[in-house]
C-alpha positions as CSV (number, residue, x, y, z in Angstrom):
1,X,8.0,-9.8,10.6
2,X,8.2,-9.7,6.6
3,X,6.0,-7.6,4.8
4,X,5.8,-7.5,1.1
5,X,6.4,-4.0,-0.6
6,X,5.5,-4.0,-4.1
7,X,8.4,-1.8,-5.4
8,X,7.3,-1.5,-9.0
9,X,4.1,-0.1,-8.7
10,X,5.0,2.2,-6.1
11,X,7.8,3.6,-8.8
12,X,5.4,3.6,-11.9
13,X,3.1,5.5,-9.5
14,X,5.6,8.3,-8.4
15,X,7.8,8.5,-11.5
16,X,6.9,12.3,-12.2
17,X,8.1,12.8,-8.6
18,X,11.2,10.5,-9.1
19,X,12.1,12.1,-11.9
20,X,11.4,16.1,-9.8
21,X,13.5,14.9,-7.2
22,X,16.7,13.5,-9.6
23,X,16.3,17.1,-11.7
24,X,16.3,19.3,-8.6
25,X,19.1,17.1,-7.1
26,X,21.1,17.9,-10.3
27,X,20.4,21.8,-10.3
28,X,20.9,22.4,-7.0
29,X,24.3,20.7,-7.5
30,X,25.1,22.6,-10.5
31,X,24.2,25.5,-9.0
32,X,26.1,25.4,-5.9
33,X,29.4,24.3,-8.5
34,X,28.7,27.9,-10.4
35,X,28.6,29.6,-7.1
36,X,32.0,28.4,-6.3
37,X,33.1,28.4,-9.7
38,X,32.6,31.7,-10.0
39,X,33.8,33.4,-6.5
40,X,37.4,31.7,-7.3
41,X,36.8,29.3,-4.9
42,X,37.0,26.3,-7.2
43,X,39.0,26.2,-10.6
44,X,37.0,24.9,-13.9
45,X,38.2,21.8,-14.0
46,X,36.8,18.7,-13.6
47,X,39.2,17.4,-10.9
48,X,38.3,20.4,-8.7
49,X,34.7,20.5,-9.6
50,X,33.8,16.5,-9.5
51,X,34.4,15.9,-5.5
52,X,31.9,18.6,-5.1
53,X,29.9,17.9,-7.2
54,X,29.5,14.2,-6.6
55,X,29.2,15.2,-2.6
56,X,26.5,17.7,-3.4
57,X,24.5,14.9,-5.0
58,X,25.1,12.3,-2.9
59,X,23.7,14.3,-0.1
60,X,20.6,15.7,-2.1
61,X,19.7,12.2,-3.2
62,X,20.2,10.6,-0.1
63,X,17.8,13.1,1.6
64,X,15.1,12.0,-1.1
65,X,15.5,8.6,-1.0
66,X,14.9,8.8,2.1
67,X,11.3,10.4,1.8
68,X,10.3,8.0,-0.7
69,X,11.2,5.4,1.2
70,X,8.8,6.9,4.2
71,X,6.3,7.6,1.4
72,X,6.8,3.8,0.3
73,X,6.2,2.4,3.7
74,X,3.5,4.6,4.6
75,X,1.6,3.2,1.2
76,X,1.7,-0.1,3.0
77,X,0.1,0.7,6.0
């Protein structure tokens, strides 16, 4: 069973929501970095801060990817 998704429009047609999600992915990050940051729990360095930080977005992206990708496929239907 291949179906065609047409990727590109799909994108040009949720960019302002692509764009919420990437910006809210990066806050929340940076936020959760000046929580730690600041309770002592991480130093202010970038080789403390980076593996949290690249963990925090990693999971935060992954969780909208995957609802645009249901979105995507639901467009389909």
């Amino acid at each position: 069973m291949k179906t065609q998704i047409d990727v590109d429009t799909f994108v040009k047609n949720n960019q302002d929501q692509i764009y919420n999600l990437v910006n809210t992915a990066l806050n929340k990050a940076g936020e959760v970095i000046q929580k730690k940051v600041s309770a002592g729990e991480l130093g202010p360095s970038l080789q403390e801060v980076m593996p949290l930080l690249l963990y925090e977005l990693l999971v935060t992206h992954t969780v909208s990817t995957l609802r645009l990708v249901s979105e995507l496929l639901e467009t389909r239907e």
